[in-house]
C-alpha positions in Angstrom: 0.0 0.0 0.0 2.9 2.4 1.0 4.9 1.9 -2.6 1.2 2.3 -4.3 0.6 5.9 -2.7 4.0 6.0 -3.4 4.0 5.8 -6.7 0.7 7.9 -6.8 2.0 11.1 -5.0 5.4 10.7 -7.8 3.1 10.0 -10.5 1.1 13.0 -10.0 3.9 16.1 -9.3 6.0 15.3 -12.0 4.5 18.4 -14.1 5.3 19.9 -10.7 8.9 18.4 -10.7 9.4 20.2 -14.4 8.5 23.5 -13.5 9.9 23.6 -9.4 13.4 22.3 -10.9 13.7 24.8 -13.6 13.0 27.4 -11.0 14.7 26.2 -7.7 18.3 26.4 -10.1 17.4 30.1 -11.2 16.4 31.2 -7.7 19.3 29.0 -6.7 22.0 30.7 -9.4 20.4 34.2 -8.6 21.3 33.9 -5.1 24.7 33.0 -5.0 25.3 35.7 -7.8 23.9 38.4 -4.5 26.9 36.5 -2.5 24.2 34.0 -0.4 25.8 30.8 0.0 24.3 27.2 -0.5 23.4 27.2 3.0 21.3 30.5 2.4 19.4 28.8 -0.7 18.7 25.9 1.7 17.4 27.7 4.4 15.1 29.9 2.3 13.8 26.8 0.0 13.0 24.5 3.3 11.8 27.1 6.0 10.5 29.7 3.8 9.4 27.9 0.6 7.3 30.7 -0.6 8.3 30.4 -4.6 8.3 34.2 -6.3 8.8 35.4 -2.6 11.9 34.3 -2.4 12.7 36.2 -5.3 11.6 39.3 -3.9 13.4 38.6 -0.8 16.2 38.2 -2.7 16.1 42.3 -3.9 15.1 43.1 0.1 18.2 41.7 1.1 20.2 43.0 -1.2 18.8 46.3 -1.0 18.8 46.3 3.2 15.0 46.5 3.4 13.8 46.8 7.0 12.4 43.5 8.5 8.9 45.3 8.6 9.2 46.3 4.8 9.6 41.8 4.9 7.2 41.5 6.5 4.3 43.0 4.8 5.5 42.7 1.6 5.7 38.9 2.3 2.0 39.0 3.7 0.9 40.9 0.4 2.7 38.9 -1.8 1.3 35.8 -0.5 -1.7 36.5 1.4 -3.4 34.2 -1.4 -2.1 31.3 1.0 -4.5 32.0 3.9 -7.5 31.6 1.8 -5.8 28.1 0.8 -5.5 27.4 4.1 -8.5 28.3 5.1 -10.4 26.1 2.1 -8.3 22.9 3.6 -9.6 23.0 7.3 -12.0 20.4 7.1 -9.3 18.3 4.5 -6.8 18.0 6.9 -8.9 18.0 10.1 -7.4 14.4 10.7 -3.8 14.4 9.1 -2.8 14.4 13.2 1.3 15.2 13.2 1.7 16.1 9.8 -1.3 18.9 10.2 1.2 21.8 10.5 3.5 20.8 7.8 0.4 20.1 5.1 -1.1 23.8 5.8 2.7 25.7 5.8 3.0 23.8 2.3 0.1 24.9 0.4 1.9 26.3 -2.7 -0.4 27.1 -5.9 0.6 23.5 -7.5 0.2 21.4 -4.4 -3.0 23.0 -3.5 -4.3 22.1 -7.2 -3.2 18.6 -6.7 -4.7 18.0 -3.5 -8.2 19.9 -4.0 -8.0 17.6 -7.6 -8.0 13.8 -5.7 -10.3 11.8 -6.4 -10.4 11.0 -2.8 -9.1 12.4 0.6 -6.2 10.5 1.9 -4.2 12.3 4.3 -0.9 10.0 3.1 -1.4 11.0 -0.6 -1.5 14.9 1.0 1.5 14.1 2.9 3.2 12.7 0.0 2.4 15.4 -2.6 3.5 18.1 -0.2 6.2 16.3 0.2 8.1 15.5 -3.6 6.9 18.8 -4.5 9.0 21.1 -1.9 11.9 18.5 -2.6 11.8 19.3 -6.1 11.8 23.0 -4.9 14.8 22.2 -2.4 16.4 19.9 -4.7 16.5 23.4 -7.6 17.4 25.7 -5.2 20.5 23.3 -3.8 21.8 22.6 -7.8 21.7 26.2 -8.6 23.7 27.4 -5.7 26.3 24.9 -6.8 26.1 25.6 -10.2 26.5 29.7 -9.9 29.7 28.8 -7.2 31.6 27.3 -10.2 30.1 28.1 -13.1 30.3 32.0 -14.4 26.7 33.3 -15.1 26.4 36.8 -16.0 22.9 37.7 -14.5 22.6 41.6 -16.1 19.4 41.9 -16.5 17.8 38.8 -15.3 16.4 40.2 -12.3 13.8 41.6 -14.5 12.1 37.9 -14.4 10.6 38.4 -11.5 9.2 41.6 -13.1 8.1 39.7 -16.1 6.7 36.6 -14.1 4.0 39.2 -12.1 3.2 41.3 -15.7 1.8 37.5 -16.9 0.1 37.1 -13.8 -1.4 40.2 -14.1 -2.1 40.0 -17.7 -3.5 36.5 -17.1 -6.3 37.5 -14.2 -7.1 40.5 -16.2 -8.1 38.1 -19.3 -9.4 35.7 -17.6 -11.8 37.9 -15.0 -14.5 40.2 -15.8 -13.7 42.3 -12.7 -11.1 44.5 -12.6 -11.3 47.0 -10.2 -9.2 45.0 -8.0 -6.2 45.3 -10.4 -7.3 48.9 -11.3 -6.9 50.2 -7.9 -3.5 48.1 -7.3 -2.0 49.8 -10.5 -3.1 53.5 -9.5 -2.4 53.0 -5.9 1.2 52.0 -6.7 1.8 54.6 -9.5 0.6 57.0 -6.8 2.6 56.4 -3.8 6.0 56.1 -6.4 5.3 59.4 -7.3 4.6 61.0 -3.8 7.1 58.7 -1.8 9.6 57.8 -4.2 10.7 54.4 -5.9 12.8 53.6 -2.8 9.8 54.5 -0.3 6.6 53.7 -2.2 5.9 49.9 -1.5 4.4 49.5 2.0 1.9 52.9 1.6 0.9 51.4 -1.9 0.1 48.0 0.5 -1.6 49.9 2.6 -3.7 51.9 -0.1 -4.5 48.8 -1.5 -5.6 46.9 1.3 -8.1 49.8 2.6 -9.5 50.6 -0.9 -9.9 47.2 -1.1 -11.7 46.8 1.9 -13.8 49.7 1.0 -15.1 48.4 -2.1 -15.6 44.6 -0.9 -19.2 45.1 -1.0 -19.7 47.0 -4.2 -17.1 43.6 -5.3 -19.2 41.1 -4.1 -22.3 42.3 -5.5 -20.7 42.5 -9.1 -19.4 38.7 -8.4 -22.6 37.8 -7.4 -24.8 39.6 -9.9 -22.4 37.6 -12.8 
């Protein structure tokens, strides 16, 4: 039974495997380019784990963010992952010892493999969760190693990250009929750059965002449910 679900949990995060790999050696190579050691791209991959975070983090360190700047900007960033949480209450209400570790995670992929079994089993969870932050680990690990003897020249590469969001963006705002949400993100931000400055703008535009968004939740929901 243990090789089946085994087998299963592989089975099913190899498309995650592809993707984690590719990206775990770029976070991996990026962060030994900023001078952070193997041990760094450990650390960050096994206790953090937080994918386009720890690119972000990446320009906060580098840039001597304060740690409350970290902080919010890594509760904006991924706030998506208490709603995840959230949805999996009742899911993982038995998984007993391995409760914490299923719930801190929850990345995009794994939560789409877990909501997609066919059944709940609290070892298939386990297991998923599992190879798919090894993959993650695994990436990060072969990149460090790879940008220590291997000469990457990384001008320009940092604009990725930059990239990566615009297709999110782009994405959401094809795919959803709403966007006010990403309306107010975009204005709020050009705002606050303009009154507090490229270096200073990023927790006032949070904050913007957040109360604007709070302020329209209702005028939100009743578009939603009128659609």
């Amino acid at each position: 039974m243990k090789k089946a679900k085994l087998k299963q949990a592989f089975l099913a995060t190899i498309p995650v495997m592809a993707g984690y790999l590719v990206l775990g050696v770029g976070f991996g190579v990026l962060l030994k380019t900023a001078g952070y050691g193997i041990w760094w791209a450990f650390a960050m991959s096994a206790f953090i784990y937080a994918g386009s975070m720890q690119y972000v983090l990446m320009s906060l360190l580098t840039s001597g963010a304060s740690l409350i700047t970290v902080a919010l900007t890594t509760l904006m960033v991924n706030a998506r992952h208490l709603f995840y949480g959230i949805s999996m209450i009742e899911p993982y209400r038995d998984a007993g010892p391995a409760k914490p570790y299923l719930f801190f995670s929850l990345t995009d992929e794994t939560y789409s493999l877990v909501c997609s079994a066919s059944e709940r089993d609290k070892t298939y969870y386990f297991l998923v969760s599992l190879f798919d932050q090894i993959y993650w680990v695994t990436g990060s690990i072969v990149g460090s190693l790879l940008g220590a003897v291997i000469p990457f020249n990384t001008e320009g590469i940092d604009f990725a990250l930059t990239a990566l969001f615009l297709t999110i963006f782009t994405e959401q705002w094809l795919s959803s009929k709403q966007h006010l949400p990403a309306l107010i993100g975009l204005i709020a931000s050009a705002l606050c750059v303009v009154v507090f400055g490229a270096d200073g703008f990023l927790i006032p535009a949070m904050l913007m965002i957040t109360a604007l968004l709070l302020a329209t939740k209702s005028r939100l929901q009743e578009v939603e449910n009128h659609d």
